[in-house]
PDB file with one MODEL, atoms N, CA, C and O in Angstrom:
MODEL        1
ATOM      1  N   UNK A   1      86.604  -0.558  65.476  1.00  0.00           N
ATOM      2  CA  UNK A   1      85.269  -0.768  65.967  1.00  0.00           C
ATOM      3  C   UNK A   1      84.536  -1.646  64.958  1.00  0.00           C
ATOM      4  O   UNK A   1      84.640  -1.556  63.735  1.00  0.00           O
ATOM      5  N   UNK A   2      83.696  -2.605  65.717  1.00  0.00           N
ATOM      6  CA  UNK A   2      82.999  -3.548  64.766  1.00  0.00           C
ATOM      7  C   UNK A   2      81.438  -3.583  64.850  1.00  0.00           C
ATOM      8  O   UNK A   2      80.765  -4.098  65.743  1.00  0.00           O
ATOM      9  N   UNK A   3      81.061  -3.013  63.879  1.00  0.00           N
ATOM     10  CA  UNK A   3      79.564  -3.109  64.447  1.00  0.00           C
ATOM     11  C   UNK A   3      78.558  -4.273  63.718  1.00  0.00           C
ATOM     12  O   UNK A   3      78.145  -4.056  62.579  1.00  0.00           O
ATOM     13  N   UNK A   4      78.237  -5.355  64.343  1.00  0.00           N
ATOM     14  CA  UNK A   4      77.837  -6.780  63.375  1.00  0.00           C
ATOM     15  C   UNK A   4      76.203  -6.347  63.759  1.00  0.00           C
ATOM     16  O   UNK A   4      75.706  -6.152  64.869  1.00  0.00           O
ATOM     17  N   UNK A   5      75.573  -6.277  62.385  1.00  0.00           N
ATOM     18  CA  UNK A   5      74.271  -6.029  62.556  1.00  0.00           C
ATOM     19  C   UNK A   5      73.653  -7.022  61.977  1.00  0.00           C
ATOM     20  O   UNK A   5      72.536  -6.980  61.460  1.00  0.00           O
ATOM     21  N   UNK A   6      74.698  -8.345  62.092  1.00  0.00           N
ATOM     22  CA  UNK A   6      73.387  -9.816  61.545  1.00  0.00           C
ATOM     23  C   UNK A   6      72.960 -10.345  62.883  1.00  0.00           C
ATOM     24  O   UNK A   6      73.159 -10.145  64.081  1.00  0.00           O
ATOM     25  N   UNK A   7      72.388 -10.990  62.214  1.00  0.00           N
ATOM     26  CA  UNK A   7      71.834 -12.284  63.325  1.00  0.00           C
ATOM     27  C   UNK A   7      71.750 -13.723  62.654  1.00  0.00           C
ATOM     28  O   UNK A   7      71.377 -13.912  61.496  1.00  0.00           O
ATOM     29  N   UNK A   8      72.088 -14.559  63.409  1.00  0.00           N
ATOM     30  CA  UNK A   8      71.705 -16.254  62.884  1.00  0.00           C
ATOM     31  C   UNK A   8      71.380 -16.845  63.520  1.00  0.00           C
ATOM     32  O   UNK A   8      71.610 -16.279  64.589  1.00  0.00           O
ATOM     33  N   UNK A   9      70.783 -18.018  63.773  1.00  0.00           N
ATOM     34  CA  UNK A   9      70.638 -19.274  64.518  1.00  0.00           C
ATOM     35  C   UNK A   9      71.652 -19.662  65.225  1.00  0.00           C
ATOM     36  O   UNK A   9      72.730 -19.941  64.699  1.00  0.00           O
ATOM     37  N   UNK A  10      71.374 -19.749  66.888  1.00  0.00           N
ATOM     38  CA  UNK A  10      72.270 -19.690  67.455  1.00  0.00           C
ATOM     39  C   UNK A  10      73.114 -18.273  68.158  1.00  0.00           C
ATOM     40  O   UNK A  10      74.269 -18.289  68.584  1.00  0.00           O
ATOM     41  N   UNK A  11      72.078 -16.955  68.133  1.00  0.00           N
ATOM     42  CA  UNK A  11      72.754 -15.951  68.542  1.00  0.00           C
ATOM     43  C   UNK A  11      74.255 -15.963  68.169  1.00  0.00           C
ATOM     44  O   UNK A  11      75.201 -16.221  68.912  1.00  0.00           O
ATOM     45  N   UNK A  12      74.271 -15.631  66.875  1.00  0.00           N
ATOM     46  CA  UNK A  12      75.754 -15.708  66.348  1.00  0.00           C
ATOM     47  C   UNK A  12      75.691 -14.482  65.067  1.00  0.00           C
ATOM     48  O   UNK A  12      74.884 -14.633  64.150  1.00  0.00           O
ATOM     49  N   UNK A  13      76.523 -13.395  65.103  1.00  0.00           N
ATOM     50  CA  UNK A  13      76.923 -12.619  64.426  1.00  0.00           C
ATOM     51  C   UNK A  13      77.126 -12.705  62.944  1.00  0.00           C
ATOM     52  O   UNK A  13      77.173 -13.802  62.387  1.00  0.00           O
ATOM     53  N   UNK A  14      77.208 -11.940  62.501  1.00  0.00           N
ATOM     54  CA  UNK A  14      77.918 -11.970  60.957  1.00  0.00           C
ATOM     55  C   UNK A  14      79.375 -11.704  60.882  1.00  0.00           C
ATOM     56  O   UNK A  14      79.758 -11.469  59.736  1.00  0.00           O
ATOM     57  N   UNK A  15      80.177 -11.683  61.692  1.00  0.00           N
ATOM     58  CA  UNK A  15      81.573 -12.035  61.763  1.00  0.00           C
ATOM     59  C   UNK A  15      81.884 -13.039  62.903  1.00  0.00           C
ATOM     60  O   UNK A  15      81.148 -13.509  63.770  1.00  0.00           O
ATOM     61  N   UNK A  16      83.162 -13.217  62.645  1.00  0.00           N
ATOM     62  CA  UNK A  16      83.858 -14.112  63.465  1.00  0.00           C
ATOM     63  C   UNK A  16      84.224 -13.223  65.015  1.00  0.00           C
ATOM     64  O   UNK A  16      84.939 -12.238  64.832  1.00  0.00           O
ATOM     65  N   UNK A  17      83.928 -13.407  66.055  1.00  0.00           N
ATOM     66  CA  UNK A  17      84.410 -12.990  66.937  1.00  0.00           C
ATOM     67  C   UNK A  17      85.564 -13.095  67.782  1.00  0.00           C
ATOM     68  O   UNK A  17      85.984 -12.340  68.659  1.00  0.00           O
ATOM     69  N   UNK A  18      85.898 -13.956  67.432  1.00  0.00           N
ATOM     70  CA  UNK A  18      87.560 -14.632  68.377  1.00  0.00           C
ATOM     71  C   UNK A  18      88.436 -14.150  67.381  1.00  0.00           C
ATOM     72  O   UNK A  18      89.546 -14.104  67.911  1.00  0.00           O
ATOM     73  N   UNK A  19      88.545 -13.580  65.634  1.00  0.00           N
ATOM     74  CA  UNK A  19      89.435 -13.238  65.130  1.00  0.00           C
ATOM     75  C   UNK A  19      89.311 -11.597  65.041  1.00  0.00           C
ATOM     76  O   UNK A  19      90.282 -10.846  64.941  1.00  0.00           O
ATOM     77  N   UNK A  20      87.807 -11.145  65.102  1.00  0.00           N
ATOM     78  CA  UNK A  20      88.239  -9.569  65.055  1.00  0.00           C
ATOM     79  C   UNK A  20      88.459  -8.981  66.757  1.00  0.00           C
ATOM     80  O   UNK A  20      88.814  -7.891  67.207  1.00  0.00           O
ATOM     81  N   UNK A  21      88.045 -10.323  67.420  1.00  0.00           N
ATOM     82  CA  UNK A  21      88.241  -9.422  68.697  1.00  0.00           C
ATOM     83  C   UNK A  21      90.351  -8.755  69.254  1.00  0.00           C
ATOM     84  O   UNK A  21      90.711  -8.131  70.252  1.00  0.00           O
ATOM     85  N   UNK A  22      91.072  -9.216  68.222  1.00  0.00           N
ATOM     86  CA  UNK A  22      92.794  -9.094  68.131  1.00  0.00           C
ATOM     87  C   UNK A  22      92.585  -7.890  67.361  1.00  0.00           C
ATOM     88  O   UNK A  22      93.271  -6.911  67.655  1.00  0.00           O
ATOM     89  N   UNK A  23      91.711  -7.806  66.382  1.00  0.00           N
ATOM     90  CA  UNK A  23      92.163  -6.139  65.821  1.00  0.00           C
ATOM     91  C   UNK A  23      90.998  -4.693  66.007  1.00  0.00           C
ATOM     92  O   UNK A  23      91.143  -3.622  65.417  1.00  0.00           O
ATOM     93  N   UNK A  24      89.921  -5.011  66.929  1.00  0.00           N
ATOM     94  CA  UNK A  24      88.596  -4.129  66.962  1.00  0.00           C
ATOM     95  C   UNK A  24      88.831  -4.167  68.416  1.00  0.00           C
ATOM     96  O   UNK A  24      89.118  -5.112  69.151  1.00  0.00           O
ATOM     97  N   UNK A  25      88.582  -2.525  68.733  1.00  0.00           N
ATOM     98  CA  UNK A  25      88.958  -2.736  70.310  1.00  0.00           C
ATOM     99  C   UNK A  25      87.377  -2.128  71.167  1.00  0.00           C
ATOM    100  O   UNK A  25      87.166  -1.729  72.312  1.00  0.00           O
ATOM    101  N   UNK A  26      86.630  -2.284  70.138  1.00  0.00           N
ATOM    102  CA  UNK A  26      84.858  -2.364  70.621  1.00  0.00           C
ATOM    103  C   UNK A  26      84.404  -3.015  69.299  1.00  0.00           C
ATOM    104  O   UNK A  26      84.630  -2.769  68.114  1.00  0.00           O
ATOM    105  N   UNK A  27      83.434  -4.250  70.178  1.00  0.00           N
ATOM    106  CA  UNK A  27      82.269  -4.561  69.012  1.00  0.00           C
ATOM    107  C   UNK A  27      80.890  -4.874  69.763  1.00  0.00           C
ATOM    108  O   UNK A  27      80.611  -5.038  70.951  1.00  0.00           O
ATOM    109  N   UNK A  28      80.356  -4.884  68.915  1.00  0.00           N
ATOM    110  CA  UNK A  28      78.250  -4.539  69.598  1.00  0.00           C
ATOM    111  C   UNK A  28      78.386  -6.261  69.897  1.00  0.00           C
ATOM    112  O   UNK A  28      78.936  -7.226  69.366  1.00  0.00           O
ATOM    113  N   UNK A  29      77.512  -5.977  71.105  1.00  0.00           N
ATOM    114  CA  UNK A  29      76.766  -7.432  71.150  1.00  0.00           C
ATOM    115  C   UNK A  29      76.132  -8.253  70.469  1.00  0.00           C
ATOM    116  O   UNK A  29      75.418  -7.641  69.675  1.00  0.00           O
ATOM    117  N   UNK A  30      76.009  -9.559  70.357  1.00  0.00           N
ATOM    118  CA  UNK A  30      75.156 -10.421  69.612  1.00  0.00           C
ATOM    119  C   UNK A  30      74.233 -11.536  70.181  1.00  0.00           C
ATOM    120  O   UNK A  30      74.804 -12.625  70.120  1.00  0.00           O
ATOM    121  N   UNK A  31      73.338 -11.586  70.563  1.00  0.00           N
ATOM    122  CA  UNK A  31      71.986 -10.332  70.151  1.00  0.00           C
ATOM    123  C   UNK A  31      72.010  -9.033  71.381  1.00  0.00           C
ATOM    124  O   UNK A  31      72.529  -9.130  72.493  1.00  0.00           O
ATOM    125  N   UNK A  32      71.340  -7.899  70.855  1.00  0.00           N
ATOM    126  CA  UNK A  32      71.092  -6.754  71.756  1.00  0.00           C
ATOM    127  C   UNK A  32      71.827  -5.952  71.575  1.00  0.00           C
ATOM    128  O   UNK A  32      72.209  -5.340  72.572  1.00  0.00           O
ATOM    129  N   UNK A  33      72.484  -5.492  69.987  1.00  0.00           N
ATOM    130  CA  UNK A  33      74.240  -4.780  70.233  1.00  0.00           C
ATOM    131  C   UNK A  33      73.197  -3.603  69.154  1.00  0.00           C
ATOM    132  O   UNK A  33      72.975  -2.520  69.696  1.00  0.00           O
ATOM    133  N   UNK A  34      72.759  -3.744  68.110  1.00  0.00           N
ATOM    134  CA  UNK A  34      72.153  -2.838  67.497  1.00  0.00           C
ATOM    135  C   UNK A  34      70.741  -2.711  67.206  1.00  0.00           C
ATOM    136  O   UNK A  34      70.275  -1.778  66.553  1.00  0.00           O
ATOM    137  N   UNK A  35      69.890  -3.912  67.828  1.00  0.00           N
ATOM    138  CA  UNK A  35      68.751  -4.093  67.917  1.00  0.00           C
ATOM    139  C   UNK A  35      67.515  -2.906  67.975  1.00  0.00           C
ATOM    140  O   UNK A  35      66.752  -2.527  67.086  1.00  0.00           O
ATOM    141  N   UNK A  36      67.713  -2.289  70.074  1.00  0.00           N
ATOM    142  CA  UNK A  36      67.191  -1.306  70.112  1.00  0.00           C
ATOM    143  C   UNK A  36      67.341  -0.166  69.442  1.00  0.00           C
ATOM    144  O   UNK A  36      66.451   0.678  69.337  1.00  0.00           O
ATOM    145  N   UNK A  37      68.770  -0.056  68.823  1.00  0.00           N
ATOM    146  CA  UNK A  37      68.874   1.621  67.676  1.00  0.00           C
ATOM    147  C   UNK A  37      67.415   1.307  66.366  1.00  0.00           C
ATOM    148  O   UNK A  37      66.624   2.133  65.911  1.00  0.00           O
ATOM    149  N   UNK A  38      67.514  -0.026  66.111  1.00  0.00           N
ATOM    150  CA  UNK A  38      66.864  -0.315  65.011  1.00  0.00           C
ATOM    151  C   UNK A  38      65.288   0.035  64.862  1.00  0.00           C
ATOM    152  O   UNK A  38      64.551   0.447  63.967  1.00  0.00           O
ATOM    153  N   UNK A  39      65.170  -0.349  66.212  1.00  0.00           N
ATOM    154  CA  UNK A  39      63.931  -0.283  67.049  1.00  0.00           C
ATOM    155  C   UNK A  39      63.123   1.280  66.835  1.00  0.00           C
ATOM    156  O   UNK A  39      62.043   1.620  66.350  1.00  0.00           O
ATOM    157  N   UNK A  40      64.232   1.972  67.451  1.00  0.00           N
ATOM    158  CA  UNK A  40      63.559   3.594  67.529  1.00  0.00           C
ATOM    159  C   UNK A  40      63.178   3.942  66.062  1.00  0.00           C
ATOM    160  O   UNK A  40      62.110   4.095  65.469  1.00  0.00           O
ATOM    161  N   UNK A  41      64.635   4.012  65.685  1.00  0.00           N
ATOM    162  CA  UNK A  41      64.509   4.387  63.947  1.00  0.00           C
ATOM    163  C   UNK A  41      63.506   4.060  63.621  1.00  0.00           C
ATOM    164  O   UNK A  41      62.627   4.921  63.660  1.00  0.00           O
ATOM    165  N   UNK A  42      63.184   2.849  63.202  1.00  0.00           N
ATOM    166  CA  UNK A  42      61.782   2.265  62.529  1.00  0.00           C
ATOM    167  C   UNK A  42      60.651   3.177  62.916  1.00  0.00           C
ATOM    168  O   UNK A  42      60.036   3.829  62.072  1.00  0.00           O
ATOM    169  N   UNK A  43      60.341   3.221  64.410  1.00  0.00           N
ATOM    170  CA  UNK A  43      58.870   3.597  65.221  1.00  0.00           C
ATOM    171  C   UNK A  43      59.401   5.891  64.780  1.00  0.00           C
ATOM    172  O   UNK A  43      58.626   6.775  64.414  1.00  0.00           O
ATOM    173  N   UNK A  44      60.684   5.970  65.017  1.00  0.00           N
ATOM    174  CA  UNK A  44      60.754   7.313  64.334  1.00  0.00           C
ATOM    175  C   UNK A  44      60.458   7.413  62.801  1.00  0.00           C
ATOM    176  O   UNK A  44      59.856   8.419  62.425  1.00  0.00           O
ATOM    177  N   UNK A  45      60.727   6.713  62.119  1.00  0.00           N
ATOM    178  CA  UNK A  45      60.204   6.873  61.171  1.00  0.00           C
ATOM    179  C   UNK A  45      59.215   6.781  60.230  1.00  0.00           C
ATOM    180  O   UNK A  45      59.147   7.345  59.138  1.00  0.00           O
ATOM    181  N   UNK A  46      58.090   5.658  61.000  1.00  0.00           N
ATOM    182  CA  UNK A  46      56.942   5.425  60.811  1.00  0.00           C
ATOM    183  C   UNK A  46      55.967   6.547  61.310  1.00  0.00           C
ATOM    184  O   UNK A  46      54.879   6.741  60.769  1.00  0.00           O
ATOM    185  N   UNK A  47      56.383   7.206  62.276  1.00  0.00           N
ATOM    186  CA  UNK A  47      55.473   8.418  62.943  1.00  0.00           C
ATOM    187  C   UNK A  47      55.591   9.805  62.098  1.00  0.00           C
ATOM    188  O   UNK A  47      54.625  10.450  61.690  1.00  0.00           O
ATOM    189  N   UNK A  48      57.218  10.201  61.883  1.00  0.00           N
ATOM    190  CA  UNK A  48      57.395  10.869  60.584  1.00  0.00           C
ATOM    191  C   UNK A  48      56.619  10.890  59.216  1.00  0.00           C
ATOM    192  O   UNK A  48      56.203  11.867  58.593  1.00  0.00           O
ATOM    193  N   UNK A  49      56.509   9.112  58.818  1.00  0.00           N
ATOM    194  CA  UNK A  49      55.860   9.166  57.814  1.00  0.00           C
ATOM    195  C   UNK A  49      53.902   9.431  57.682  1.00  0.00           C
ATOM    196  O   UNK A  49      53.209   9.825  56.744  1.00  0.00           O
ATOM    197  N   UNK A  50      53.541   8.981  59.142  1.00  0.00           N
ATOM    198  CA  UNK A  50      52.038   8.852  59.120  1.00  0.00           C
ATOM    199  C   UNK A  50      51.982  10.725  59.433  1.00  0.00           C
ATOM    200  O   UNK A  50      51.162  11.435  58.852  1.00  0.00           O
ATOM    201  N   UNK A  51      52.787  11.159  60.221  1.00  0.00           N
ATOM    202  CA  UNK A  51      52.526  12.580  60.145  1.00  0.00           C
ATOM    203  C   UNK A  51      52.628  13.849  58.966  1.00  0.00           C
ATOM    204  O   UNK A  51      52.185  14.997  59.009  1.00  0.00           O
ATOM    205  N   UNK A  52      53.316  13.211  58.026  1.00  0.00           N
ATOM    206  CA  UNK A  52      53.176  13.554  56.464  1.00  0.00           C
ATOM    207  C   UNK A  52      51.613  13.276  56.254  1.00  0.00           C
ATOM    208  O   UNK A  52      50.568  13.920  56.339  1.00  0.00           O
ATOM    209  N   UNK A  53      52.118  11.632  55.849  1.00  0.00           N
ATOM    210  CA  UNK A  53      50.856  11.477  55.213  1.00  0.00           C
ATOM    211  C   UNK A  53      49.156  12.268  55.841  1.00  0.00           C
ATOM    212  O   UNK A  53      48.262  12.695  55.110  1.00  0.00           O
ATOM    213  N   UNK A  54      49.164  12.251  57.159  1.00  0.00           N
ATOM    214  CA  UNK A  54      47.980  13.060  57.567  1.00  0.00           C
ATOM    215  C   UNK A  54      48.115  14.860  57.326  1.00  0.00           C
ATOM    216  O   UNK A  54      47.069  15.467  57.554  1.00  0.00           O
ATOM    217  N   UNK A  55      48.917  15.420  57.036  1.00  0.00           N
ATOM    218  CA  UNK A  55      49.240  16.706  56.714  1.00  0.00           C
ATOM    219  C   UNK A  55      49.752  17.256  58.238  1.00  0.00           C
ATOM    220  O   UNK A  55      50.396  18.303  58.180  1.00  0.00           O
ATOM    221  N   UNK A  56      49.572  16.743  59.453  1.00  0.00           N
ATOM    222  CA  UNK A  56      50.209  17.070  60.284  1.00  0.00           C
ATOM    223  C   UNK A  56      51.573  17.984  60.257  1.00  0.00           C
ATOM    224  O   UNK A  56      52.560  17.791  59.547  1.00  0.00           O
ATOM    225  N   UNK A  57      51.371  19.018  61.208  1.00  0.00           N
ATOM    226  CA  UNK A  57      52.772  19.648  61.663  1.00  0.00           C
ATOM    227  C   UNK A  57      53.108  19.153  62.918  1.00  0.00           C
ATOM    228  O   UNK A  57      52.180  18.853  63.668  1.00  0.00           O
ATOM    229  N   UNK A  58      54.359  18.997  63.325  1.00  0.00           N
ATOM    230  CA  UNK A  58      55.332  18.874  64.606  1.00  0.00           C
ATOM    231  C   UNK A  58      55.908  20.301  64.892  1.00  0.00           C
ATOM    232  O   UNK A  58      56.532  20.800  63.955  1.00  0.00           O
ATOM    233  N   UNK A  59      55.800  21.018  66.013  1.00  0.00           N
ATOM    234  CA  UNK A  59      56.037  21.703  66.895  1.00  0.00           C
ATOM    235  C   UNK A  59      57.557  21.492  67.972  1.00  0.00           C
ATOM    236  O   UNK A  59      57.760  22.263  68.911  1.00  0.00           O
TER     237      UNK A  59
ENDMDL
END
């Protein structure tokens, strides 16, 4: 399994795709393959953190 979490100019990965696609028998899309995970995390963890910082509890 290949999971390429770059991006470049040109919607193009941080690996080669025509050589790992012979030994990885799943790899994420490029663009849109790990994007949205990135997405939540961030907004989960920004809400985590403002709910600290306000002394807030979660239920």
């Amino acid at each position: 399994m290949v999971i390429d979490a770059g991006y470049n100019p040109g919607n193009i990965g941080d690996i080669d795709f025509e050589s790992a696609k012979t030994h990885a028998s799943l790899i994420t899309p490029v663009p849109g393959g790990v994007g949205p995970m990135t997405i939540a995390t961030l907004l989960t963890q920004t809400t985590d953190a403002a709910t600290r910082q306000l002394g807030l509890t979660t239920h």
